[in-house]
N, C-alpha and C positions, 0 to 999 in steps of 0.2 A: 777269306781272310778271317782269321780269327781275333779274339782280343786280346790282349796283353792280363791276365790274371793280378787284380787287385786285390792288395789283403783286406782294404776297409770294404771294398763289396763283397766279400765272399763274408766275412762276419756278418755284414747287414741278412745275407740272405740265410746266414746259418739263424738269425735271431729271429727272423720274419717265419724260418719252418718249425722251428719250436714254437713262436706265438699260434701258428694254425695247428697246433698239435694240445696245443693247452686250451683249445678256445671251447667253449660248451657253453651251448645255448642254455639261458635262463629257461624256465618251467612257464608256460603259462598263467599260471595263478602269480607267480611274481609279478611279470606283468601287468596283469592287470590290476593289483594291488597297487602298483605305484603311478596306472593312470587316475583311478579312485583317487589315492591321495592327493594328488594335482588338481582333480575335480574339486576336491572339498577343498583344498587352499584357493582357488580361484572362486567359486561361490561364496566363501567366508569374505574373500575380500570383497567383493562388489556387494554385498549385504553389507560390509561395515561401511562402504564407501555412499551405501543410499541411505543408510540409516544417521551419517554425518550432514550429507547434505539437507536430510529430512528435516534436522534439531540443527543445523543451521540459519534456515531459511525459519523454521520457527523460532530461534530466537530473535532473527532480524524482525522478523514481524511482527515479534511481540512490545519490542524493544521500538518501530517508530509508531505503533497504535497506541503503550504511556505517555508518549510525550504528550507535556499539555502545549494545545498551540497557544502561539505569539500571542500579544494581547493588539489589539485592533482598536485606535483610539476612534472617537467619534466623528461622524461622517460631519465634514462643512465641506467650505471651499476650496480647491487645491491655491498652492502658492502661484503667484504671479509666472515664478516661469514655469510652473505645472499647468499651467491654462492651455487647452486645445486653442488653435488660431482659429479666428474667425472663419474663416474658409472650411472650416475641417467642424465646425459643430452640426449636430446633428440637426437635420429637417426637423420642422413640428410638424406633427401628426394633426392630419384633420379629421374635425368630429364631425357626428351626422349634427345636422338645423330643426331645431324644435320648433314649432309653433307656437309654444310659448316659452320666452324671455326666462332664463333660470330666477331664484330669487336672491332679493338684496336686503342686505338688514334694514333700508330703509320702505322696501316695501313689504316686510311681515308686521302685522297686526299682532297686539299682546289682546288674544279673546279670555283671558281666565277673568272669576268673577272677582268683583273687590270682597274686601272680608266682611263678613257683614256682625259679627259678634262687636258691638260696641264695649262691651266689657273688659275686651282683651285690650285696647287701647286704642287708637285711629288708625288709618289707612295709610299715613307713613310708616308708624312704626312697627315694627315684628312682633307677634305676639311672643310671649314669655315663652320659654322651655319648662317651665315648673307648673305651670297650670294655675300660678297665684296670682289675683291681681296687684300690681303695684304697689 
C-alpha cells in the first residue's frame, strides 16, 4: 500500500534536502573561539559575583563594628518584678576556715607615733600645710 502524495509533505521534504545541501560545518577555530568566549563570560561573572559578595560582607562589617554600643546604666538592684524567686537564687559559695578570725575595725590597733614637734601645734590639731607657725 502506498501513500496518498501530499503537497505540504513533499515541500517539507524538498525544503529539508536543500537545508542538507546548504549545511557546512563551521571550521574549528570558530568553535573554539566561541567556547573561549563563554569561558570568559562565565569566569567574569563569578569574579564579579565574589568580588560583590567580598565588599558586601565588608561593608556589613564594617558598618556593625562603628556602631557605638548602647549605653548601660549603673549596676544596683533589679526592680521588684525583675527579682529571681527565692527558690531560684543562687547557693552561697563556702570558703576555706582560718584559724584566725578575719579582722574588725574594732579590733585594729592605730600603732602610728603621736606628733611629737610641739611647735606645729597639739596632738589634735593638724599641722599647717605652709610650714608657718600660727
Amino acid at each position: 500500500m502506498s501513500e496518498p502524495q501530499d503537497p505540504l509533505r513533499s515541500l517539507f521534504q524538498r525544503a529539508a534536502d536543500a537545508g542538507r545541501d546548504g549545511v557546512v560545518n563551521a571550521p574549528a577555530a570558530e568553535i573554539t573561539a566561541r567556547g573561549r568566549r563563554a569561558r570568559r563570560r562565565r569566569v567574569t561573572a563569578l569574579v564579579t559575583v565574589a568580588c560583590l559578595a567580598l565588599g558586601g560582607g565588608a561593608a556589613a562589617t564594617a558598618t556593625l563594628l562603628s556602631r557605638t554600643p548602647a549605653s548601660v546604666g549603673p549596676a544596683g538592684t533589679p526592680p521588684p518584678d525583675r527579682r529571681p524567686a527565692p527558690d531560684r537564687l543562687p547557693s552561697p559559695v563556702p570558703t576555706a576556715s582560718r584559724s584566725t578570725p578575719p579582722a574588725t575595725p574594732e579590733s585594729t590597733v592605730d600603732t602610728s607615733p603621736p606628733p611629737s614637734d610641739a611647735s606645729q601645734g597639739t596632738a589634735t590639731e593638724p599641722p599647717s600645710s605652709t610650714g608657718s607657725p600660727p
